[in-house]
Each structure stands twice: as structure tokens, then as C-alpha cells.
C-alpha positions as CSV (number, residue, x, y, z in Angstrom):
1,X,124.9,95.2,103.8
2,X,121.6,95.4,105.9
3,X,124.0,95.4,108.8
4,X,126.4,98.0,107.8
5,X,123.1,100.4,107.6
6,X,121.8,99.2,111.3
7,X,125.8,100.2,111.9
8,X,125.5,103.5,110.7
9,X,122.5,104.6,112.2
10,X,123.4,104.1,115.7
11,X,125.6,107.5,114.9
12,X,122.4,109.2,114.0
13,X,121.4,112.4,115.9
14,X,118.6,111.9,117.9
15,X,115.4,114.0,117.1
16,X,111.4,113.7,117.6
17,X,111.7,111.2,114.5
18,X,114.6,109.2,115.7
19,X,113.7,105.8,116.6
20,X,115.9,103.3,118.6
21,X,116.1,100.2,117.1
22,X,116.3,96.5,118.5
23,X,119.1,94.5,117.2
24,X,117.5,91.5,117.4
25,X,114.6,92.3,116.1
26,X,115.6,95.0,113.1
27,X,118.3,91.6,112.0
28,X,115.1,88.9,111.9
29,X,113.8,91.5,109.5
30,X,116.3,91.4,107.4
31,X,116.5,87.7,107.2
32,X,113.4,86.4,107.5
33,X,112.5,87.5,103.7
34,X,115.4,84.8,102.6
35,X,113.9,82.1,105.3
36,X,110.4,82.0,103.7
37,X,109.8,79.6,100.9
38,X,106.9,82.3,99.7
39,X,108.8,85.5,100.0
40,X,111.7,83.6,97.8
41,X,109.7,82.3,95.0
42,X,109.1,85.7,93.9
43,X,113.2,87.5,93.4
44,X,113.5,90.2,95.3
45,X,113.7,92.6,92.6
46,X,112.6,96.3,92.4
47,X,110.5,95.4,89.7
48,X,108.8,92.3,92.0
49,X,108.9,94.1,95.6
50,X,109.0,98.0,95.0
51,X,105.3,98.3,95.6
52,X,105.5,96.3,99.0
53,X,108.3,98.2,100.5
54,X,107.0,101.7,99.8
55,X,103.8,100.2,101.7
56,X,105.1,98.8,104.2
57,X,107.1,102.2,104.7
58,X,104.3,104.3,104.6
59,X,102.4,101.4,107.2
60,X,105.7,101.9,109.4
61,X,105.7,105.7,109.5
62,X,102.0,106.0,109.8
63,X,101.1,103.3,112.6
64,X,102.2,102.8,116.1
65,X,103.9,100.2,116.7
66,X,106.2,98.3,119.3
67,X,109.9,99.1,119.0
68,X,110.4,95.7,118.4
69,X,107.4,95.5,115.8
70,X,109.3,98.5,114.1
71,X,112.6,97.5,114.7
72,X,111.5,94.3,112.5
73,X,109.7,95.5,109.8
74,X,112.2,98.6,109.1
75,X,114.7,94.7,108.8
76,X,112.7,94.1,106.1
77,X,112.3,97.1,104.3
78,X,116.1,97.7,104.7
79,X,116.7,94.0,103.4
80,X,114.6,94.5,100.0
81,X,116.3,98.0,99.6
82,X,119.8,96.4,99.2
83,X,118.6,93.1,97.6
84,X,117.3,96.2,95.1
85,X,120.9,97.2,94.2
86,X,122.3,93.9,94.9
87,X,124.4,92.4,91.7
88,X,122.9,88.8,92.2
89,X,119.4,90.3,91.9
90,X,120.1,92.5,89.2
91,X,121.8,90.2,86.9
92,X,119.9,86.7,86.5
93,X,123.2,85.3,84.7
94,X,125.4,85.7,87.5
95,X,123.0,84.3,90.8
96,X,124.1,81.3,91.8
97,X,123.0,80.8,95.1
98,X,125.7,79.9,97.0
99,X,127.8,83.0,96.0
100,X,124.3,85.2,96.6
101,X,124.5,83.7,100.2
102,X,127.9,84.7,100.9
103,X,127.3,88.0,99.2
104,X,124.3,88.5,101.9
105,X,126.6,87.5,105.4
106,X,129.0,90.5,104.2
């Protein structure tokens, strides 16, 4: 899903807040949450991240950064955004892993 959003910006029309984004760097974003043995012992709920992501917005829109240093923390945001509204997070009786991680490589 993260994907199909890095997909659909690339249509954007560029303006004085219109970032490029590097692929590389905005797709680590978006998987390193589900790589780190810390970030997944919490579920990536709204309840659980909602607080972090509107922070780490505000950090992105407020700091300077590198495009790639932007590129991978907008991953990140992006990938707790659709974990939000993501069936396997929102209903503990159907996460099974395994289906979760095919659900996530759509």
C-alpha cells in the first residue's frame, strides 16, 4: 500500500512544498518499522503510534533535512498511516502473521 502512495505522488504538481522523494530511501522507511524487534513489540495501531507519527510529521515539516533523510522518515510515517487502516492491525482475531506479511508486499 505504502508503495501505491510513493506511486501516486510522482503525478503530483510541483510547487514550493513539493519535495522529490528517493525511492530507496522513502521504501527503507516503510519497512524498517516491521524489521525492528522494538518497533514490533508495540502493534502498530493508531491507538499505540498516533502520537509518534503526528511528531514525526511535524519534525519532517519543521526541520531541514537531506532528501534522503526526508525521503525515509516520510517511509515511515506513510508505513504507520496504512498499518492504521490496515485489517490485520485493526482486528486482533484475524492477524496471523504470515497472511499480515503478504498483505504488506501488495
Amino acid at each position: 500500500m505504502s508503495l501505491r502512495i510513493f506511486q501516486s505522488q510522482k503525478g503530483y504538481t510541483k510547487s514550493e512544498h513539493y519535495h522529490e522523494i528517493k525511492k530507496r530511501s522513502f521504501v527503507y522507511g516503510n519497512v524498517k518499522p516491521d524489521l525492528s524487534k522494538d518497533l514490533l513489540s508495540i502493534p502498530h495501531t493508531l491507538e499505540n503510534y498516533f502520537l509518534t507519527v503526528c511528531n514525526n510529521a511535524d519534525n519532517l515539516m519543521s526541520n531541514k533535512t537531506s532528501l534522503k533523510e526526508f525521503s525515509f522518515e516520510l517511509g515511515k510515517i506513510c508505513h504507520y498511516v496504512c498499518d492504521f487502516f490496515c485489517e490485520y492491525h485493526l482486528n486482533e482475531e484475524i492477524f496471523h502473521r504470515k497472511d499480515h506479511f503478504f498483505y504488506e508486499l501488495m
